[in-house]
N, CA, C and O of each residue as an XYZ file, in Angstrom:
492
protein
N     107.120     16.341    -68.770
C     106.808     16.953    -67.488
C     106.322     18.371    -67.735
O     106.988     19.106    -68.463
N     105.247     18.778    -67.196
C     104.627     19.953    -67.736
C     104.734     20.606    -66.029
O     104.810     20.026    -64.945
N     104.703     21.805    -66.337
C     105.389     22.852    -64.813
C     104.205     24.140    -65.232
O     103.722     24.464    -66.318
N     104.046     24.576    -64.096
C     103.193     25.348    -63.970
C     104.040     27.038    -63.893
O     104.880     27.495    -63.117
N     103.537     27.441    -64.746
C     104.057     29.144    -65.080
C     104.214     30.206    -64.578
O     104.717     31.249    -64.996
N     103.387     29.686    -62.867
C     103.166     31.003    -62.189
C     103.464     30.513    -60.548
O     103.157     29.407    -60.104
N     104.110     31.570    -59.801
C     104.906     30.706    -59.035
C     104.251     29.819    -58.274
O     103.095     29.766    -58.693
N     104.421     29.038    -57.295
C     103.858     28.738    -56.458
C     102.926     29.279    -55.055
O     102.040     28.679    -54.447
N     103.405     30.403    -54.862
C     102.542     31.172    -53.636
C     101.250     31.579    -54.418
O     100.191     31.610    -53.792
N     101.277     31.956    -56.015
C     100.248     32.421    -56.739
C      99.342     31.406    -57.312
O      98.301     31.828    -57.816
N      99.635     29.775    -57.318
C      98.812     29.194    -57.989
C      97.673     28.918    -57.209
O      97.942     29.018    -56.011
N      96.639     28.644    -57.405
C      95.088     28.475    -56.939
C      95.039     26.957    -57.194
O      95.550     26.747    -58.294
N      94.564     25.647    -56.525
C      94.225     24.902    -57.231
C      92.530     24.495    -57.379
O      92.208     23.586    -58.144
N      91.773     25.044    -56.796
C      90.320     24.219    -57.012
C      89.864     26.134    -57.848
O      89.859     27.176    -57.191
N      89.559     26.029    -59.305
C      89.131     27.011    -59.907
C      87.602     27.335    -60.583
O      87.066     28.282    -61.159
N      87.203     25.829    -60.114
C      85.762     25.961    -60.421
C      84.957     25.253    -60.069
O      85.407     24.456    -59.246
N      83.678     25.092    -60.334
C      82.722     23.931    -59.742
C      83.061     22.839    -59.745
O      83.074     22.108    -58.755
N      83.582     22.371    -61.499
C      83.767     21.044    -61.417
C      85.022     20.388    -60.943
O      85.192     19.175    -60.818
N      86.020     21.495    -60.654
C      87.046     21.048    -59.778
C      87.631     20.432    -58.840
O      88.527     19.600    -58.691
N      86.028     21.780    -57.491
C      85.381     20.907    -56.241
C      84.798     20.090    -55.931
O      84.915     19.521    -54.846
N      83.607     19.674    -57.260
C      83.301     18.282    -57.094
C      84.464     16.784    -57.393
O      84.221     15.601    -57.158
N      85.628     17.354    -57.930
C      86.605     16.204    -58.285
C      87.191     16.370    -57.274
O      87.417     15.263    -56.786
N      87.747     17.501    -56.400
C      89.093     17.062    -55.249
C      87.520     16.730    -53.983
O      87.603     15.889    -53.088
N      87.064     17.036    -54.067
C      85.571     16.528    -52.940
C      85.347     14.890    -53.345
O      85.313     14.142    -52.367
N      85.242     14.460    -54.242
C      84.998     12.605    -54.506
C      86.252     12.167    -54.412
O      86.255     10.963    -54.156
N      87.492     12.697    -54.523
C      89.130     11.652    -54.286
C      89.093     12.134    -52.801
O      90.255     11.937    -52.447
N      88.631     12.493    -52.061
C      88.992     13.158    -50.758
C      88.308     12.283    -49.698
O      88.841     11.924    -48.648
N      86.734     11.903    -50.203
C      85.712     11.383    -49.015
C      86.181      9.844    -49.467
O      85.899      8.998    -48.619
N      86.806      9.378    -50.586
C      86.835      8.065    -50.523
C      87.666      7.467    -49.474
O      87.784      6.248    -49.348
N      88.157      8.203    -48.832
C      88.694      7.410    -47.599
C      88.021      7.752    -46.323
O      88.260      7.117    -45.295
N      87.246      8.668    -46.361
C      86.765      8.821    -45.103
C      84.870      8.221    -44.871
O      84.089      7.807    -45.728
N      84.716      8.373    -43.714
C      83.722      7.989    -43.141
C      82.725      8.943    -42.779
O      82.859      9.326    -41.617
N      81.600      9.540    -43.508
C      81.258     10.629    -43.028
C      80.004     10.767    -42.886
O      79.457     11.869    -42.851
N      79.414      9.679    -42.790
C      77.834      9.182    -42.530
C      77.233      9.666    -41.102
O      77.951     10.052    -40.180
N      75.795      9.591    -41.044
C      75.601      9.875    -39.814
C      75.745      9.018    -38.382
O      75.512      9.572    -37.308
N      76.134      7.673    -38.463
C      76.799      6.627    -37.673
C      78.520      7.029    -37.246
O      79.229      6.730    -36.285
N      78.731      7.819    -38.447
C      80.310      7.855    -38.141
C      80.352      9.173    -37.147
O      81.041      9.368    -36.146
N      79.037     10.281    -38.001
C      78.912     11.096    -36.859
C      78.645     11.376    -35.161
O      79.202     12.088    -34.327
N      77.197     10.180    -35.122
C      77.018      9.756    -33.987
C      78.360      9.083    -32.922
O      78.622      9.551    -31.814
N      78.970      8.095    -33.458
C      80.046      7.664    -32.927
C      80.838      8.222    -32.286
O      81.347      7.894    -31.214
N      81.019      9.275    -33.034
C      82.248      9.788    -33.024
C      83.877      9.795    -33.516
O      84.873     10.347    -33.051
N      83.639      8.850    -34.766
C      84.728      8.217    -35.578
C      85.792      9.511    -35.896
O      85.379     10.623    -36.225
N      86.842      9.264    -35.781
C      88.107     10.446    -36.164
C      87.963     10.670    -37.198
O      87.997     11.835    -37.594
N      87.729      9.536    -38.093
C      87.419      9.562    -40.065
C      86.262     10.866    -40.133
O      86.577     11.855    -40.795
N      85.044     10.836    -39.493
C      84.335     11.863    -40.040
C      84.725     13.191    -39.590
O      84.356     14.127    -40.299
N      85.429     13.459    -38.503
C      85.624     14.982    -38.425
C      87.188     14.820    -39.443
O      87.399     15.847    -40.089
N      87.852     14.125    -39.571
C      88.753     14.334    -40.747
C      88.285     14.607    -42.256
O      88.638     15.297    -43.212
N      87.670     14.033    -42.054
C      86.848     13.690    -43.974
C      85.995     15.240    -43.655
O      85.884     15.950    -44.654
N      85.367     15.824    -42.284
C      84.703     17.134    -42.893
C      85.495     17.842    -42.502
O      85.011     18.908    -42.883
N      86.816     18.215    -41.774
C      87.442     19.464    -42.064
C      88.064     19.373    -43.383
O      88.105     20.477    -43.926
N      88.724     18.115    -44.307
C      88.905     18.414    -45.837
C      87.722     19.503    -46.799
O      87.821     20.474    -47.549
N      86.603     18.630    -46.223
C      84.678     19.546    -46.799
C      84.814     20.904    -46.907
O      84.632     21.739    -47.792
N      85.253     20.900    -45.548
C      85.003     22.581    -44.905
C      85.996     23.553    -46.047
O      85.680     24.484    -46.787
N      87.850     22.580    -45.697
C      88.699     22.961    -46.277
C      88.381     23.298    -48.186
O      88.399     24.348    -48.828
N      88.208     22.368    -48.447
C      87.835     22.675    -49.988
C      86.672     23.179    -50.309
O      86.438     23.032    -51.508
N      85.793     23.749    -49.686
C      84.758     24.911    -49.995
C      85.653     25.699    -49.543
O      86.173     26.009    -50.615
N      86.269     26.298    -48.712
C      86.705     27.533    -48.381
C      87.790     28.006    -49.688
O      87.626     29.054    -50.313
N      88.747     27.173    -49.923
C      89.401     27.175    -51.135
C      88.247     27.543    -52.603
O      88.258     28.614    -53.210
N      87.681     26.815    -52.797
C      86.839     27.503    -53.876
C      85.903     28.811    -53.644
O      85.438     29.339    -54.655
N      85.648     29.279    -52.572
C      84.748     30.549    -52.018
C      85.985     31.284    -52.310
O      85.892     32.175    -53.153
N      87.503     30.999    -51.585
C      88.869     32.098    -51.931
C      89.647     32.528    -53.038
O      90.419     33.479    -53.162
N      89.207     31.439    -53.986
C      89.302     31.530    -55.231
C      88.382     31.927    -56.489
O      88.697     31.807    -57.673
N      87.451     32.312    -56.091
C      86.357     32.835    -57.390
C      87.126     33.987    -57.562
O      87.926     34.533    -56.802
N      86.728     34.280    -58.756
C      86.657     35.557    -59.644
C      86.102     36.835    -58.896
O      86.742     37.711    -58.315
N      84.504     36.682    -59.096
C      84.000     37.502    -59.156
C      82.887     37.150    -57.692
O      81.774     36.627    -57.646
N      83.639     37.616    -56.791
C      82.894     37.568    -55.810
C      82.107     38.359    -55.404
O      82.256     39.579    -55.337
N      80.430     37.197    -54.840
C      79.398     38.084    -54.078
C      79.546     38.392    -52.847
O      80.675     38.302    -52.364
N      78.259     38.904    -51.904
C      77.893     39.090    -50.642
C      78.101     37.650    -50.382
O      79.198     37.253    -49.990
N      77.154     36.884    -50.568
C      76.597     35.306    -50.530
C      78.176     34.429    -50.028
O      78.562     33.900    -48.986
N      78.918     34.697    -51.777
C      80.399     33.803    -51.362
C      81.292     34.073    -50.736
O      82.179     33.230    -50.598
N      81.436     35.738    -49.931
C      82.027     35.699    -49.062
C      81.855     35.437    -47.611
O      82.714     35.296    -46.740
N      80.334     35.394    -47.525
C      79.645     35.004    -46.372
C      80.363     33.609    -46.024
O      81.151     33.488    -45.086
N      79.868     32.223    -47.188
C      80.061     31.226    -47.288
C      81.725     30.904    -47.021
O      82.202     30.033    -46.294
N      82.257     31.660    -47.652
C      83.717     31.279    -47.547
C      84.230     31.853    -46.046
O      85.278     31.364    -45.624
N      83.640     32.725    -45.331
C      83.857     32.793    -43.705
C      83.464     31.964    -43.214
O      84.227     31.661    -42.297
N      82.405     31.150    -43.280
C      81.878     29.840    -42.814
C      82.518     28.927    -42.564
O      82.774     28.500    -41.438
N      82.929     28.421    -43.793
C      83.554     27.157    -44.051
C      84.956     27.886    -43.620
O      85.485     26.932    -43.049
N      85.653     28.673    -43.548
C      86.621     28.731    -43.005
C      86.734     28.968    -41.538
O      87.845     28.734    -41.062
N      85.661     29.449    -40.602
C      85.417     29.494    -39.824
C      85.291     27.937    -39.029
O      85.720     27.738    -37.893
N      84.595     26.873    -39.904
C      84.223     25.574    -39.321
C      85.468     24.755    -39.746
O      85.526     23.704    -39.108
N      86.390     24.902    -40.552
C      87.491     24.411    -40.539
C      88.603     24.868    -39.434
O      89.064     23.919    -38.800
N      89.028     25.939    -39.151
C      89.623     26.529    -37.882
C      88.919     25.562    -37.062
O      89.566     24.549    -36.794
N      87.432     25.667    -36.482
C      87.350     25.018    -35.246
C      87.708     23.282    -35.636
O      87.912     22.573    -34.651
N      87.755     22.866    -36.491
C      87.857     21.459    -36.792
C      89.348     21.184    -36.523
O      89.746     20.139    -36.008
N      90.031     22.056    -36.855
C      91.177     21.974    -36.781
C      92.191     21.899    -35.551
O      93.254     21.343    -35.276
N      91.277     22.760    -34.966
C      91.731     23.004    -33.635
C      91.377     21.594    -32.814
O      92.133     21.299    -31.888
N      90.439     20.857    -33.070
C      89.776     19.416    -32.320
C      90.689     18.374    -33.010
O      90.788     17.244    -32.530
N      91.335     18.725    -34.093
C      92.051     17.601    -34.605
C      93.663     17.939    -34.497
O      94.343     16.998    -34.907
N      94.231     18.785    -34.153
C      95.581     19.895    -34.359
C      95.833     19.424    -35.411
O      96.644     18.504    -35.518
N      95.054     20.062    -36.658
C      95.731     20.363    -37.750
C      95.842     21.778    -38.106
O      94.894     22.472    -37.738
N      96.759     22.345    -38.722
C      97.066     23.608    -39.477
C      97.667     23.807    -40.822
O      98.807     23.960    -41.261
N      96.435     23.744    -41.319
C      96.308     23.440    -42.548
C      96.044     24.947    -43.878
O      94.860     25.168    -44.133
N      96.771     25.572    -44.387
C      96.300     26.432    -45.116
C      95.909     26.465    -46.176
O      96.333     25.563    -46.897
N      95.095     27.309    -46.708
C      94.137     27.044    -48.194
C      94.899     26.803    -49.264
O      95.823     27.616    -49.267
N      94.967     25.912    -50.375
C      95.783     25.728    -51.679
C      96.865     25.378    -51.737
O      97.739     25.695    -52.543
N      96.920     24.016    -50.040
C      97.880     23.527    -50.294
C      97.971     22.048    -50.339
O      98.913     21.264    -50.450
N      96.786     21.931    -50.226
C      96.718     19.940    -50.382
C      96.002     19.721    -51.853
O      95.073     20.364    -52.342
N      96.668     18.705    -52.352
C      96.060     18.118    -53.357
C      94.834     17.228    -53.691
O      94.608     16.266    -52.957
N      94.450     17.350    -54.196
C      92.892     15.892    -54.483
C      93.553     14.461    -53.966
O      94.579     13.918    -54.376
N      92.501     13.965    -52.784
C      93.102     12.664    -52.546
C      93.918     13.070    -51.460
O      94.971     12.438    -51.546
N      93.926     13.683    -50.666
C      94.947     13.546    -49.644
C      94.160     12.880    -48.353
O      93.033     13.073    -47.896
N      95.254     12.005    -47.964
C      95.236     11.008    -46.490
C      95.842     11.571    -45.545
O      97.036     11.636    -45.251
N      94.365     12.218    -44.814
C      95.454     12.775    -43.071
C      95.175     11.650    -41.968
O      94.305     11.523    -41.106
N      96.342     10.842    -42.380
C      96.278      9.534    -41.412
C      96.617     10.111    -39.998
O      95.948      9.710    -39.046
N      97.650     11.060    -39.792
C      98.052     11.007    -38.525
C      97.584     11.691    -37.621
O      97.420     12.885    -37.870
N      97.179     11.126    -36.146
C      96.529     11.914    -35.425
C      97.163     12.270    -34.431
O      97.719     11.531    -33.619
N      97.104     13.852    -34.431
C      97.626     15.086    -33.571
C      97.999     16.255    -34.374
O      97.300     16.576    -35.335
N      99.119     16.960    -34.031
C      99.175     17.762    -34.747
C      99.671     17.805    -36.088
O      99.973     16.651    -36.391
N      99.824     18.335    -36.725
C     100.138     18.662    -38.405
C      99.969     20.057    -39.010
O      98.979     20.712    -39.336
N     101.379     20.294    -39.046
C     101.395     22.169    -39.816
C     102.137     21.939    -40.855
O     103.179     21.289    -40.788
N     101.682     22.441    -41.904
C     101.948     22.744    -43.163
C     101.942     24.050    -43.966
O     100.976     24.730    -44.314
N     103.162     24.223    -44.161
C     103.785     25.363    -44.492
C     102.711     26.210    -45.578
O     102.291     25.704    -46.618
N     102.353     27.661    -45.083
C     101.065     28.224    -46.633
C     101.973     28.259    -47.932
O     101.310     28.492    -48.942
N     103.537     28.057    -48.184
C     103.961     28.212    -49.546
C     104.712     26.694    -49.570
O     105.853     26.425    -49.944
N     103.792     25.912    -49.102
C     104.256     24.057    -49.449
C     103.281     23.838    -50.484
O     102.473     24.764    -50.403
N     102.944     22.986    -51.501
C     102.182     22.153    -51.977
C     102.149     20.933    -52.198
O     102.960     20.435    -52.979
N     101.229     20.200    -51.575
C     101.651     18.992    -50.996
C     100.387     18.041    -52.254
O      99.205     18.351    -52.398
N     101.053     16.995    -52.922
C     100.629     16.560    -53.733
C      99.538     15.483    -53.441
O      99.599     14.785    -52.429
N      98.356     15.354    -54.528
C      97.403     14.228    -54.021
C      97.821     12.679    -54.383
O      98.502     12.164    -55.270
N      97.133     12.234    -53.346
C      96.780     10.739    -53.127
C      97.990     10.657    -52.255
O      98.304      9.475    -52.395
N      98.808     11.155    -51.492
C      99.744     11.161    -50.342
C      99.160     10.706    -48.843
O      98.226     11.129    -48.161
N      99.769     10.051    -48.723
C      99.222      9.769    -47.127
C      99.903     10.221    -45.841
O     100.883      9.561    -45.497
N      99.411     11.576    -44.836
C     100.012     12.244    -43.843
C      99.508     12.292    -42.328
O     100.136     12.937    -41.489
């Protein structure tokens, strides 16, 4: 069992590009996020894009060496996650869901900012 060294309020989990492209492909495989699902109005696609929103904002909050550009971007996507959130009552804070997470349940959902809630879980 390998444990991580630094506490929990301090760990980051998406630290780089290829990070976000891995918790971004375990994330959409359950959701629906096509433009049919959009048109519709399917719950799956505004779920599957406030995760989107959510894990760009996490990697924009986590760079190093931040620009103009990525902090722009990371108000964005955190900006379009708030409103997503608010249409779905979730309250959800940055660096705390894992790759693969299932937000099955619909209404509200708050999750603590010093929880870390592990992937492939279904909530």
């Amino acid at each position: 069992v390998q444990t991580c060294a630094l506490p929990i309020s301090k760990r980051t989990m998406i630290q780089s590009k290829s990070d976000l492209k891995s918790y971004l492909a375990a994330d959409q495989k359950h959701y629906d996020t096509s433009l049919k699902a959009r048109t519709l109005g399917y719950p799956s696609y505004y779920k599957g894009m406030f995760l989107y929103h959510l894990r760009y904002a996490e990697y924009y909050e986590n760079l190093k060496n931040k620009t103009i550009l990525s902090r722009l971007l990371c108000g964005y996507h955190k900006y379009a996650n708030r409103k997503l959130g608010i249409k779905l009552g979730y309250e959800i804070p940055l660096n705390t869901l894992g790759p693969g997470v299932v937000l099955d349940h619909h209404g509200t959902v708050v999750i603590n900012s010093k929880a870390q809630v592990g992937g492939g879980g279904f909530y």
